[in-house]
Backbone as a printed PyTorch tensor [residue, N CA C, xyz], in Angstrom:
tensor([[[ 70.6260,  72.0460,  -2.7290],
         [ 71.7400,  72.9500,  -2.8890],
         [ 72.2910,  73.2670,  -1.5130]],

        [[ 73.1890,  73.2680,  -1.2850],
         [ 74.2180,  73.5470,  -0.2370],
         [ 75.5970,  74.5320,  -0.3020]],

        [[ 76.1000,  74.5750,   0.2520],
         [ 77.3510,  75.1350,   0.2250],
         [ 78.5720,  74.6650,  -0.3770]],

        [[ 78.5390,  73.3970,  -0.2550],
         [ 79.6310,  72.9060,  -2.2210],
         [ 78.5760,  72.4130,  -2.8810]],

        [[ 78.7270,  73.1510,  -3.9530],
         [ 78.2900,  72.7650,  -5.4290],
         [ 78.9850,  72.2560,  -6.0040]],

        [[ 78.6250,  70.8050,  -6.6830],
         [ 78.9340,  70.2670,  -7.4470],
         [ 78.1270,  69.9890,  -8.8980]],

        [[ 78.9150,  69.5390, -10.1880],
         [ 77.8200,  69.4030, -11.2290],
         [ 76.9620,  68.8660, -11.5050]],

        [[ 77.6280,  67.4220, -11.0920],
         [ 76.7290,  66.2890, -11.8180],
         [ 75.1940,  66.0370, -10.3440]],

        [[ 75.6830,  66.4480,  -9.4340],
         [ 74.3650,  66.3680,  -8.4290],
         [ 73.2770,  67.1930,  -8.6020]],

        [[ 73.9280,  68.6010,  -9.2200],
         [ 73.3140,  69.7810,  -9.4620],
         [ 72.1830,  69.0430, -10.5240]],

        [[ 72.8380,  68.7570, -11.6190],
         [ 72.1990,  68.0800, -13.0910],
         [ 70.9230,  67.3590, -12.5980]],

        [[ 71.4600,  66.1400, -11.6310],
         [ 70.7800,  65.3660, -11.7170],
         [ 69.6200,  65.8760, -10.8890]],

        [[ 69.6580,  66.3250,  -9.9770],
         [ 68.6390,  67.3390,  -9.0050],
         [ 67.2700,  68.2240,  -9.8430]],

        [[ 67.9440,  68.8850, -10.8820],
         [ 67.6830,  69.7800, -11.6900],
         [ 67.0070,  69.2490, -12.6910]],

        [[ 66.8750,  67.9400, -13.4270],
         [ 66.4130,  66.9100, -14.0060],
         [ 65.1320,  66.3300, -13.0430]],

        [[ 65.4720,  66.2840, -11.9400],
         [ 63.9940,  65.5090, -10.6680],
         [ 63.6040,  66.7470, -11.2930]],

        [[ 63.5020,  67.6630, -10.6910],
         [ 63.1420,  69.0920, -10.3060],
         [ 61.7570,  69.3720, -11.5330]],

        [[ 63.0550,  69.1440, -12.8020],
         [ 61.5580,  69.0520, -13.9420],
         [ 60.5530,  68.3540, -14.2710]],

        [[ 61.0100,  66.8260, -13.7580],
         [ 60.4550,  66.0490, -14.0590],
         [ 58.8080,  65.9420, -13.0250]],

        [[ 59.6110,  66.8860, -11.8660],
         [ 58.1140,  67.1540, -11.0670],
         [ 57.3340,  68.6400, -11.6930]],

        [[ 57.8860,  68.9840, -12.0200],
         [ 57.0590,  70.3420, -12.1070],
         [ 55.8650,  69.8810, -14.0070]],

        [[ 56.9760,  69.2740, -14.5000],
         [ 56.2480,  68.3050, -15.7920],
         [ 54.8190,  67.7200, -15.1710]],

        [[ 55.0090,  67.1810, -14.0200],
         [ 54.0630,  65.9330, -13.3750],
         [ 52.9020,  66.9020, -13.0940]],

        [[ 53.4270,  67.8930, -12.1540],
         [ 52.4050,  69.0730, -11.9740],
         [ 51.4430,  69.6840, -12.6180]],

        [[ 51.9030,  69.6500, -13.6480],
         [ 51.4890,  70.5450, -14.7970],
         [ 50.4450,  69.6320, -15.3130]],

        [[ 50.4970,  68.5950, -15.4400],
         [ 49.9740,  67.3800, -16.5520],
         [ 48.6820,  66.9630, -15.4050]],

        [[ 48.9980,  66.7510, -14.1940],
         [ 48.4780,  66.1150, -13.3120],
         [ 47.7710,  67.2340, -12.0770]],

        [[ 47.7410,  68.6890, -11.9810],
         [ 46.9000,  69.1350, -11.3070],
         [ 45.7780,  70.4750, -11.9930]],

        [[ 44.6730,  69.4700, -12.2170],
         [ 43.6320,  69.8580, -12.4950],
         [ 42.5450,  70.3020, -11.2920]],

        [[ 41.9310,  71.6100, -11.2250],
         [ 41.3580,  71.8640, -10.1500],
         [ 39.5340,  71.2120, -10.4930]],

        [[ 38.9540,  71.0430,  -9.0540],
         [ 38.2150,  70.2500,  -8.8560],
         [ 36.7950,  71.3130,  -8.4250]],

        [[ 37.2700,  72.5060,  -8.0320],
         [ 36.6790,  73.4550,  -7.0840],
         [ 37.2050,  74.5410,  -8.4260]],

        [[ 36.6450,  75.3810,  -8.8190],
         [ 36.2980,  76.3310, -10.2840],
         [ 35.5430,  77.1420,  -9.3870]],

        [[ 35.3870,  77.4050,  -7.9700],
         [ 34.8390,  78.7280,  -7.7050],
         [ 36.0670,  79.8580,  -7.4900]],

        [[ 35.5630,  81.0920,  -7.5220],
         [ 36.9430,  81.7710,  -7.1880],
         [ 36.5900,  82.6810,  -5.9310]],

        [[ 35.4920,  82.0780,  -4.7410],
         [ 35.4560,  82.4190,  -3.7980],
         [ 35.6020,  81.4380,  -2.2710]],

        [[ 37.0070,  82.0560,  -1.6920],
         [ 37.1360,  80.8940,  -0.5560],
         [ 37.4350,  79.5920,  -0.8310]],

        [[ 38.5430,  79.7860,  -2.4680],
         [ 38.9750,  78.6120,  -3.0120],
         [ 40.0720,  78.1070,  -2.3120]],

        [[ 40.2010,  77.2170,  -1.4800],
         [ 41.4900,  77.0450,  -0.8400],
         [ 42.3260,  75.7110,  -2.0310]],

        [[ 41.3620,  75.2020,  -2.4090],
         [ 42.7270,  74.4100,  -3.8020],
         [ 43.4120,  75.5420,  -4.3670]],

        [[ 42.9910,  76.3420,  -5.5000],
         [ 43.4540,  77.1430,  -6.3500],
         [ 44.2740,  77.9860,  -5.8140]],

        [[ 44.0340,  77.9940,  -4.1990],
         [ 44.9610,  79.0430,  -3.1900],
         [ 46.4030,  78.0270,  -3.6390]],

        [[ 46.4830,  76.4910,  -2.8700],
         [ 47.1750,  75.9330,  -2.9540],
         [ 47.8270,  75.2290,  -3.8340]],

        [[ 47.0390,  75.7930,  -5.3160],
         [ 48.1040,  75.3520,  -6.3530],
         [ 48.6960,  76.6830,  -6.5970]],

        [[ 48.3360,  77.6620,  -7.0020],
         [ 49.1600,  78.8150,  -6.8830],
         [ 50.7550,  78.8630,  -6.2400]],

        [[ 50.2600,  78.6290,  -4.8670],
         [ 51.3890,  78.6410,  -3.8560],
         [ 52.4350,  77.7430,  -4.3720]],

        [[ 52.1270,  76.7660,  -4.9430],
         [ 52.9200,  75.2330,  -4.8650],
         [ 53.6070,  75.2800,  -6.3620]],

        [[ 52.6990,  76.0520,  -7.5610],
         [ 53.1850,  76.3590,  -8.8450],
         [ 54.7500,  77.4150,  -8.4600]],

        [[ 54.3870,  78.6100,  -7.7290],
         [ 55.0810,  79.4140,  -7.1350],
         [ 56.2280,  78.9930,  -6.4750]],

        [[ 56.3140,  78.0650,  -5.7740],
         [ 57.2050,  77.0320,  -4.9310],
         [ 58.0790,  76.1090,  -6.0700]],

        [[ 57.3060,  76.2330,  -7.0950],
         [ 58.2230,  75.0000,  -8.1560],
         [ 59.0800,  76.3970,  -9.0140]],

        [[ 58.4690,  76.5910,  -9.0670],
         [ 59.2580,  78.1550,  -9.9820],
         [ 60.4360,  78.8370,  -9.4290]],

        [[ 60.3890,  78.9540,  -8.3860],
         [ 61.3590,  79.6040,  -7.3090],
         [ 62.1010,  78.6480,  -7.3150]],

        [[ 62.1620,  77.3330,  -6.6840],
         [ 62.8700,  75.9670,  -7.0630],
         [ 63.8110,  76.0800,  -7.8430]],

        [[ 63.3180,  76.1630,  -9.6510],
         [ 64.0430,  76.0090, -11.1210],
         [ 64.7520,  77.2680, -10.9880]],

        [[ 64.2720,  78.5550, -10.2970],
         [ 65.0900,  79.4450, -10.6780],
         [ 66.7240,  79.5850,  -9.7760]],

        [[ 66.3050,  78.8550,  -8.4200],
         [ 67.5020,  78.6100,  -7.5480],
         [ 68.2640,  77.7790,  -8.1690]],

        [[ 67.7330,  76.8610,  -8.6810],
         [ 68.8670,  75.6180,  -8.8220],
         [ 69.4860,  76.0090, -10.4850]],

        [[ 68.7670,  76.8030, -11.4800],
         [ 69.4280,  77.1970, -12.2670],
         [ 70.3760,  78.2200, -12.1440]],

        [[ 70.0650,  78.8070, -11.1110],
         [ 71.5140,  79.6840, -10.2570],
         [ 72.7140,  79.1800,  -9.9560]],

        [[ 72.0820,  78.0450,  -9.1050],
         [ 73.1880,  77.3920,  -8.3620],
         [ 73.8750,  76.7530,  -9.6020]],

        [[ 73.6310,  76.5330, -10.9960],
         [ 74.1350,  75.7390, -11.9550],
         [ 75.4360,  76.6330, -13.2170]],

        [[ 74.6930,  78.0650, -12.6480],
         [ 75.6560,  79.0550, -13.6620],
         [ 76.2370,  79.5670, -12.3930]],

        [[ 76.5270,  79.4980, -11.3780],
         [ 77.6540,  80.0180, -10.3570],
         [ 78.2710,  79.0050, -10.2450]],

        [[ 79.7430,  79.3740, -10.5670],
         [ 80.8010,  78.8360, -10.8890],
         [ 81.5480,  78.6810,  -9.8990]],

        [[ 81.7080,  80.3100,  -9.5380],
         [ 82.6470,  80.8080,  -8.3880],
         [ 82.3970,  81.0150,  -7.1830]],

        [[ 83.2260,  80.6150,  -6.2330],
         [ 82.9040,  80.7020,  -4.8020],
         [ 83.1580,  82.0220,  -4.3440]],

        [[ 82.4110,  82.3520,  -3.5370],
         [ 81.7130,  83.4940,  -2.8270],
         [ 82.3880,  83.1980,  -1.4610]],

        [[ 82.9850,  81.9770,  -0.8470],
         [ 83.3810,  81.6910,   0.3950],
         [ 84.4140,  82.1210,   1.0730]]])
């Protein structure tokens, strides 16, 4: 996302976007099940958190229409 928004880049962006957080989901299983001085579970947290924030920007950037410029 940048400063012109356009649709169809937005779409298609927004489409990766799920298609990783899909991958994520399916594909990170933790290995380490302690919950002391877990630095995986630290770092899926963070990275779940990082994909979330992601979908919620770019679904922003997809219902703003109007320029702000």
């Amino acid at each position: 996302m940048g400063v012109f928004r356009d649709h169809q880049p937005l779409c298609q962006a927004q489409s990766k976007l799920e298609a990783i957080a899909g991958q994520f989901e399916s594909e990170s299983g933790l290995r380490d099940h302690s919950l002391l001085w877990n630095t995986e579970l630290l770092q899926r947290i963070e990275l779940e958190n990082l994909l979330s924030q992601a979908r919620v920007a770019m679904a922003s950037a997809l219902h703003r229409t109007e320029s702000r410029g």
